[in-house]
C-alpha positions in Angstrom: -18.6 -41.6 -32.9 -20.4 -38.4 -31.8 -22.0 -38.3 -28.5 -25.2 -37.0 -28.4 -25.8 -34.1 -26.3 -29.5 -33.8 -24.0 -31.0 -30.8 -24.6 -31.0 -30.2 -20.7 -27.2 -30.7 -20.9 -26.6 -27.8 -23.6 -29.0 -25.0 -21.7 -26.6 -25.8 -18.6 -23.7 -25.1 -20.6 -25.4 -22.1 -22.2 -26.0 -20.3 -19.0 -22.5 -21.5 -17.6 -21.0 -19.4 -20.9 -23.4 -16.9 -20.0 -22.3 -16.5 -16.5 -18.6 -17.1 -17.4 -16.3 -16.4 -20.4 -14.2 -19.3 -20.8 -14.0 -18.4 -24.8 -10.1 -17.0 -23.9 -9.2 -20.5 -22.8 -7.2 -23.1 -25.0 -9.4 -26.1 -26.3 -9.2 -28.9 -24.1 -8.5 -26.6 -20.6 -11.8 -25.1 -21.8 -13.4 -28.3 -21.9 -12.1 -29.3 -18.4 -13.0 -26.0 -16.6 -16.3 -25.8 -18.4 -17.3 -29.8 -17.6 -15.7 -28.7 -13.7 -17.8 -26.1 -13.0 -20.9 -27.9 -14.8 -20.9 -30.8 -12.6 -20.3 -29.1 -9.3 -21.9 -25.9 -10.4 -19.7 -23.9 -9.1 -17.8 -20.7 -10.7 -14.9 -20.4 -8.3 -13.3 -23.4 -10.2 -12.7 -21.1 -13.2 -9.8 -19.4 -10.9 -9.1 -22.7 -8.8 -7.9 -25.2 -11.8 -4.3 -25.5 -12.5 -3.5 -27.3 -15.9 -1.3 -27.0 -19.1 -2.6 -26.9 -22.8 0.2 -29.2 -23.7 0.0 -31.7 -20.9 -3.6 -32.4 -21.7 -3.0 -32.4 -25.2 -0.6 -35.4 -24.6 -2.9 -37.2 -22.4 -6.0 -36.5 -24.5 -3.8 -38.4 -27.7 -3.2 -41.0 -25.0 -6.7 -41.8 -23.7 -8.1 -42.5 -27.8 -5.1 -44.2 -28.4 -6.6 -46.6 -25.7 -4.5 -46.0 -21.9 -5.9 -47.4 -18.7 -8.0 -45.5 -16.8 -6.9 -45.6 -13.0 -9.7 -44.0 -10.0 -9.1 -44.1 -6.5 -12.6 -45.1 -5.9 -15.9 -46.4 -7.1 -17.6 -43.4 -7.1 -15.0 -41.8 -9.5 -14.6 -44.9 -11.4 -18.4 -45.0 -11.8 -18.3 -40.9 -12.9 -16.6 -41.9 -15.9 -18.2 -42.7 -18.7 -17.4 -44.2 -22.4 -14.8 -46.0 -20.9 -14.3 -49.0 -18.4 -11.8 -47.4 -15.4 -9.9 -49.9 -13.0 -10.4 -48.9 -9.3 -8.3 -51.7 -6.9 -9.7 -50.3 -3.9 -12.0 -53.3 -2.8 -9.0 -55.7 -3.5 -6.5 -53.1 -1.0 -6.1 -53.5 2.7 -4.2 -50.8 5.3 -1.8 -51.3 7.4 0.7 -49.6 9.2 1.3 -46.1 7.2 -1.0 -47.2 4.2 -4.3 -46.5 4.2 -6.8 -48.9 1.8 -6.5 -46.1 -0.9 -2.8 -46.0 -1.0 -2.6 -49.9 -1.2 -4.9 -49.7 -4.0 -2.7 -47.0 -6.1 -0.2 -49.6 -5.9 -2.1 -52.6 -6.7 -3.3 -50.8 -9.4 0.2 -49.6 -10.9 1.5 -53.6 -10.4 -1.6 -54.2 -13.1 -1.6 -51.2 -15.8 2.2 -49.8 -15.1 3.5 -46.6 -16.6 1.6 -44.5 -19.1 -2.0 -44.4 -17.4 -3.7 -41.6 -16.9 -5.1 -41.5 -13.0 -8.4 -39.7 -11.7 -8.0 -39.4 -8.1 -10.8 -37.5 -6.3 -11.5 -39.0 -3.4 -8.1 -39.7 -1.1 -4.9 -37.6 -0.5 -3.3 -40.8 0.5 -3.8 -42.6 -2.6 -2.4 -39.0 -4.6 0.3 -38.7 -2.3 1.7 -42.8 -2.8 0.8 -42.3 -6.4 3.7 -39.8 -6.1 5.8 -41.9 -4.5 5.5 -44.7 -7.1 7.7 -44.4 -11.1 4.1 -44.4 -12.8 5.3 -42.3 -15.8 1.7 -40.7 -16.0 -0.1 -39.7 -19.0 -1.8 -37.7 -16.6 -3.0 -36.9 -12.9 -6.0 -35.6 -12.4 -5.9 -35.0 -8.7 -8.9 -33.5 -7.5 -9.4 -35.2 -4.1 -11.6 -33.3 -1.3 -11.4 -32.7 2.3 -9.7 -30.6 4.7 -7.0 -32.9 6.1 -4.1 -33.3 3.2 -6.2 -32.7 -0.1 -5.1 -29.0 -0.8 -1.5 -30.2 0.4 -1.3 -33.8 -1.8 -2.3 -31.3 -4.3 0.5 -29.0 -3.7 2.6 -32.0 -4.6 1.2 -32.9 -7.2 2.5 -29.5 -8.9 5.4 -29.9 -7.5 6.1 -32.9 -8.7 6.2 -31.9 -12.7 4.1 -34.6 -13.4 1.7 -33.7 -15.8 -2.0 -32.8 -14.3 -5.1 -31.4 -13.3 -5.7 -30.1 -10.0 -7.0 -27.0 -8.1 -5.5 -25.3 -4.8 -8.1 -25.2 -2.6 -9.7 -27.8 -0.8 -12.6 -29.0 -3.0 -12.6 -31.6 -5.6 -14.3 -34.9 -5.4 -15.6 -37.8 -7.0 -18.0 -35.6 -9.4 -15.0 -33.1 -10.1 -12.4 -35.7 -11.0 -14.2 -37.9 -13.3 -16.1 -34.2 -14.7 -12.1 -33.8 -16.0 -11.5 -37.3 -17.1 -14.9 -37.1 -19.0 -14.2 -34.1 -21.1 -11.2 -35.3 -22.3 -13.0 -38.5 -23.3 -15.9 -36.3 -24.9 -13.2 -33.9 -26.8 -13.3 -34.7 -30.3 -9.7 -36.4 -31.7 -8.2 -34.5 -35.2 -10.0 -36.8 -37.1 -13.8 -36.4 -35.9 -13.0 -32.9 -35.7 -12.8 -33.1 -39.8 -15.2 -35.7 -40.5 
């Protein structure tokens, strides 16, 4: 099914392109840097993204063939559109050296297992346990904000070989993170592309 575009939608994308050339970029890392920097309106993500072609390629296949969708929080969870995403945080509790975002990464993994793809843009702590957990991602898309531990988690992340989206500075958020998961959900599959 073909989403329908509003006309407000297409002129913001039409002055992004006319601010920014992002015509060099591969398909779908163009569809994530341009949906980014639409829903934070903000340029500088153009040089701050780090993704692979291949790695979202993978995770794109995965997300039509019907993967969970894991956020951190509500506000990412609710970002996301077309498609229900599981957020355990009301269910997760802290304790001593977890924090209510971590326990809900892993409450969450106990429910969907290996193979989801995870939109983190809130909490470093729930980025850095999903590291520590065998989740077998289809994807990470850590984008989460703030100045203690975001641009380090996301460091990690990298790190980690795990594939993903992130950025190296400190920004990201809510908006940001489900921006990514959302253009991969609004990327036509092979065969809309032909229909």
């Amino acid at each position: 099914m073909n989403r329908v575009v509003h006309p407000i939608e297409q002129e913001s994308f039409r002055r992004l392109r006319a601010r920014l050339d992002t015509s060099h970029l591969p398909p779908l890392t163009r569809a994530v840097t341009e949906r980014v920097i639409h829903s934070a309106a903000d340029l500088d993500y153009a040089a701050d993204l780090v993704m692979d072609e291949g790695d979202l390629e993978r995770a794109h296949a995965a997300l039509h063939a019907g993967a969970p969708v894991v956020a951190d929080v509500e506000m990412v969870a609710a970002g996301i559109t077309r498609r229900a995403a599981m957020c355990r945080l009301a269910d997760a509790r802290s304790g001593p050296g977890l924090t209510r975002s971590a326990h809900a990464v892993r409450l969450a993994f106990e429910e969907v297992g290996p193979g989801a793809l995870w939109v983190i843009g809130c909490a470093p702590t729930a980025l850095e346990e999903l590291l520590t957990l065998d989740a077998s991602p289809a994807l990470v898309i850590g984008l989460p904000v703030g100045f203690v531990g975001a641009a380090e988690s996301k460091a990690a992340l990298r790190e980690s070989g795990l594939p993903a989206v992130s950025n190296v500075s400190e920004k990201g958020g809510s908006a940001v993170a489900a921006a990514a998961l959302n253009a991969l959900l609004y990327h036509p599959v092979p065969s809309e592309e032909t229909s």
